[in-house]
N, C-alpha and C positions, 0 to 999 in steps of 0.2 A: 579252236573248235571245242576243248574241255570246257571251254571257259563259258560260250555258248550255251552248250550242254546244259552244263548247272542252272545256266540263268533261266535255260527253258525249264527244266524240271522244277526250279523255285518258284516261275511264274504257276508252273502247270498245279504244283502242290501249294499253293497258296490260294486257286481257283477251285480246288477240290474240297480245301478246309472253309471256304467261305460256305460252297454249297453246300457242303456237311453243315455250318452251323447255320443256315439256313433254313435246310426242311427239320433240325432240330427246334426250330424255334415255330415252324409253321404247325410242329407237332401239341407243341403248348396251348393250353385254353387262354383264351384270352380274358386279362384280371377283368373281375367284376366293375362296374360300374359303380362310382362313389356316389353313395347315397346323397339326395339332395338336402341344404342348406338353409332352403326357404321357409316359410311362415306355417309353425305347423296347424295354426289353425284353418289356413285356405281350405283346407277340401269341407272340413265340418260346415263352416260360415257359408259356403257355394250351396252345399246341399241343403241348410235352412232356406236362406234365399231363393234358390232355385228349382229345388226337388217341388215337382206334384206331389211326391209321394209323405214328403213332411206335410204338406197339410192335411193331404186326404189321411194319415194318423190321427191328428186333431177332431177330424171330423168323424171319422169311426170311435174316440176314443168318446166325445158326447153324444152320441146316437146312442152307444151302449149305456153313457149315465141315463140319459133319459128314459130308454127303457127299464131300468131297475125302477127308477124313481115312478114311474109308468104304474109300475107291479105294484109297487108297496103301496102307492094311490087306492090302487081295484081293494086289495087288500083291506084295508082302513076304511072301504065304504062300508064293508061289513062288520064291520068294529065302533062304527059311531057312536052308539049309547056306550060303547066303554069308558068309562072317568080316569080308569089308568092309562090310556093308551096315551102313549108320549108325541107330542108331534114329529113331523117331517122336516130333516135337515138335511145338508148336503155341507164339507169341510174343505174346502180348495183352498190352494198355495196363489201365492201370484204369478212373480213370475215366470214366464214360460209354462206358464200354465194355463191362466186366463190372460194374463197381459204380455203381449208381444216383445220382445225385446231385440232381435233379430238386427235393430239401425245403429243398436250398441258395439255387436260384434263386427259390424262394418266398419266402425269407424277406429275401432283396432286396425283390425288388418289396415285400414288407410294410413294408421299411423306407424309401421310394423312392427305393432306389437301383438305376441304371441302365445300370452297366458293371461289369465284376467288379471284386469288393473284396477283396485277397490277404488283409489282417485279418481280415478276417470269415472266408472261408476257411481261414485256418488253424483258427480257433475251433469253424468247422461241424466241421471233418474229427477234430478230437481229443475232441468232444462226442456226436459222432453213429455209431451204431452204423452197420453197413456194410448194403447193402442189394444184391441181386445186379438186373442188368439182366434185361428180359424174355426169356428163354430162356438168360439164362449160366450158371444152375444147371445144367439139362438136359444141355448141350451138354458143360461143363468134367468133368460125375460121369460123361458116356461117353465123354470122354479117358481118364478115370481109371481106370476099368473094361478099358478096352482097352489100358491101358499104353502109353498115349501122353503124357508128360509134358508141362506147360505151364509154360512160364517170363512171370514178367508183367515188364515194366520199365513205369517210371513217374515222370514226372517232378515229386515234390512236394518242398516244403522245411520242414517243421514243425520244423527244426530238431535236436536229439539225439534227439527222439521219433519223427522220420519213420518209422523204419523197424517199430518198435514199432506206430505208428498204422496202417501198411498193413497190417502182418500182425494186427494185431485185427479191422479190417474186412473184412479176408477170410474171419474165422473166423467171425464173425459173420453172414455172409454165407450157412455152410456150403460156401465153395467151397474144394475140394483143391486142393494143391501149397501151403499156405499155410504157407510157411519161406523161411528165407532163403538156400535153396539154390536155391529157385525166383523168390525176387522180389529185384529188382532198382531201388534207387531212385538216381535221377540227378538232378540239380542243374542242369544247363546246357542241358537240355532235346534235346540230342545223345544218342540213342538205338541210331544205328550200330555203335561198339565192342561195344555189348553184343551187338548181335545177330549179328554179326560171329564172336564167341568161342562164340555157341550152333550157330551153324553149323558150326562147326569140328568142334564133335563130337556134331551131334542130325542125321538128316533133317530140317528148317521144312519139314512142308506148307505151310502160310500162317501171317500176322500178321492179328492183327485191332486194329483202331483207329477212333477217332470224327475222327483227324488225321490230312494224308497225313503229316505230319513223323513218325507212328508207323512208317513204314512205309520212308519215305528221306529221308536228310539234304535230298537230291538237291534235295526242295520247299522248303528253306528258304528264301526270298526272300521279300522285301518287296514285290516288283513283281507287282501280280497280273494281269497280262497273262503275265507267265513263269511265273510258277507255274501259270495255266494250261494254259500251253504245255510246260512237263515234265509236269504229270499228262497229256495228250493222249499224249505218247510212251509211256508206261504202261497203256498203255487196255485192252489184253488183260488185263492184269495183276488188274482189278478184278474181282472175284467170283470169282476163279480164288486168285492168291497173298496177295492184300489184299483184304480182308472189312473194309469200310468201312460205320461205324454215323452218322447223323444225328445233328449238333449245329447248332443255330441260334445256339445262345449265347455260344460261346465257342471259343476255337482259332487255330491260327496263319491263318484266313484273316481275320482281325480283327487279326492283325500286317501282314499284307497291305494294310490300311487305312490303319492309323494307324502303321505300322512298329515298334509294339510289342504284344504280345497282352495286355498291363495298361493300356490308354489312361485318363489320369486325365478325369473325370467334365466335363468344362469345356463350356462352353455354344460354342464351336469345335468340341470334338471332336463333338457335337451334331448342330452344321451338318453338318460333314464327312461324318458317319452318312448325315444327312438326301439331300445331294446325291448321294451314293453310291447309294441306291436309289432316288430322284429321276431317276435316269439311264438 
């Protein structure tokens, strides 16, 4: 009967220490969920391709060029006997700017890869015909009509073909000024000089760009707390002299990151990404 006894209190205290660690454990949160693994450029590449709202950017951000370029026209009728008056220009990047690139970053992700690939890139841009951004057609044929010249500079390197390959894609495009009196290809990604010597001798209404580096040396930096901090000093300046176009995927504010805007694919640079909008 003792013997019973125990075995029942053993059972009965071994049924009460389960329950006990039981509603202890029901009391605990449950761990977080491990952050996902996947391609971090899917969401970026989905909303270029997919978002209404990345084009209609595009198309707000030439409506507004045109309207400057509009003013400074009215402007200038009242100025015609002047001999100083400088002409009417307009300074755009290419791409993601005027030329579309968008079948580029598709064909990453198809490959899964998830930070730019300069090989791959060179290979899209010498294979692929040029495509114009949402409203740069529009916008660049009523510069043209209105004789307002457009110089693009742009910073690729395809090597002795670069310059051959931008002016193909722009003809392809059907966009004007597509010669090489008007494009402008640079190597160091310093776009100042140029625009510098157009000024010398064009009125710049505005520059347009998907970078602020399109627009001033000035943002160069690696620190994006400053880089910040100089576009804030510039703030009039947007939608007035820089016509600034949306890119999620690429650009010097991903130099701003990783202190190069080519950061190689590594399961650090990853993290790095991760923690960065983690924050």
């Amino acid at each position: 009967m003792r013997v019973q006894l125990c075995r029942a209190c053993g059972w009965l205290g071994a049924v009460a220490l389960a329950g006990a660690v039981a509603a202890g454990c029901a009391a605990e949160p449950p761990p977080p969920p491990q952050a996902p693994t996947g391609n971090s450029l899917i969401t970026a590449v989905a909303w270029k391709r997919a978002a209404a709202e990345y084009e209609a950017l595009y198309h707000q951000g030439f409506n507004v060029a045109q309207l400057h370029v509009e003013r400074r026209l009215e402007e200038r009728r009242a100025q015609q006997t002047d001999p100083d008056v400088l002409p009417v220009a307009v300074i755009a990047d290419l791409d993601d700017t005027v030329l579309d690139t968008r079948d580029y970053w598709r064909e990453l992700i198809d490959a899964g890869i998830d930070f730019f690939d300069d090989a791959r890139w060179d290979a899209w841009v010498a294979k692929n015909r040029g495509r114009s951004t949402p409203g740069a057609f529009e916008f660049l044929t009523f510069c043209e009509a209105q004789k307002v010249e457009v110089f693009y500079i742009t910073s690729r390197d395809q090597g002795e073909q670069t310059m051959a390959i931008a002016l193909r894609q722009l003809k392809d495009a059907s966009l004007p000024y597509a010669d090489a009196a008007h494009v402008t290809v640079i190597r160091d990604s310093d776009k100042e000089p140029r625009q510098v010597a157009i000024r010398q001798k064009y009125d710049v209404v505005l520059m347009l760009g998907d970078n602020l580096n399109d627009f001033r040396r000035y943002y160069y930096v690696t620190d994006r707390a400053e880089r910040l901090r100089r576009m804030e000093e510039d703030t009039a300046k947007f939608g007035r002299n820089f016509i600034l176009f949306p890119n999620p995927t690429d650009g010097h504010w991903v130099r701003a990151i990783f202190g190069t805007s080519e950061p190689a694919a590594t399961p650090e640079n990853r993290d790095l990404l991760r923690n960065v909008a983690g924050r």
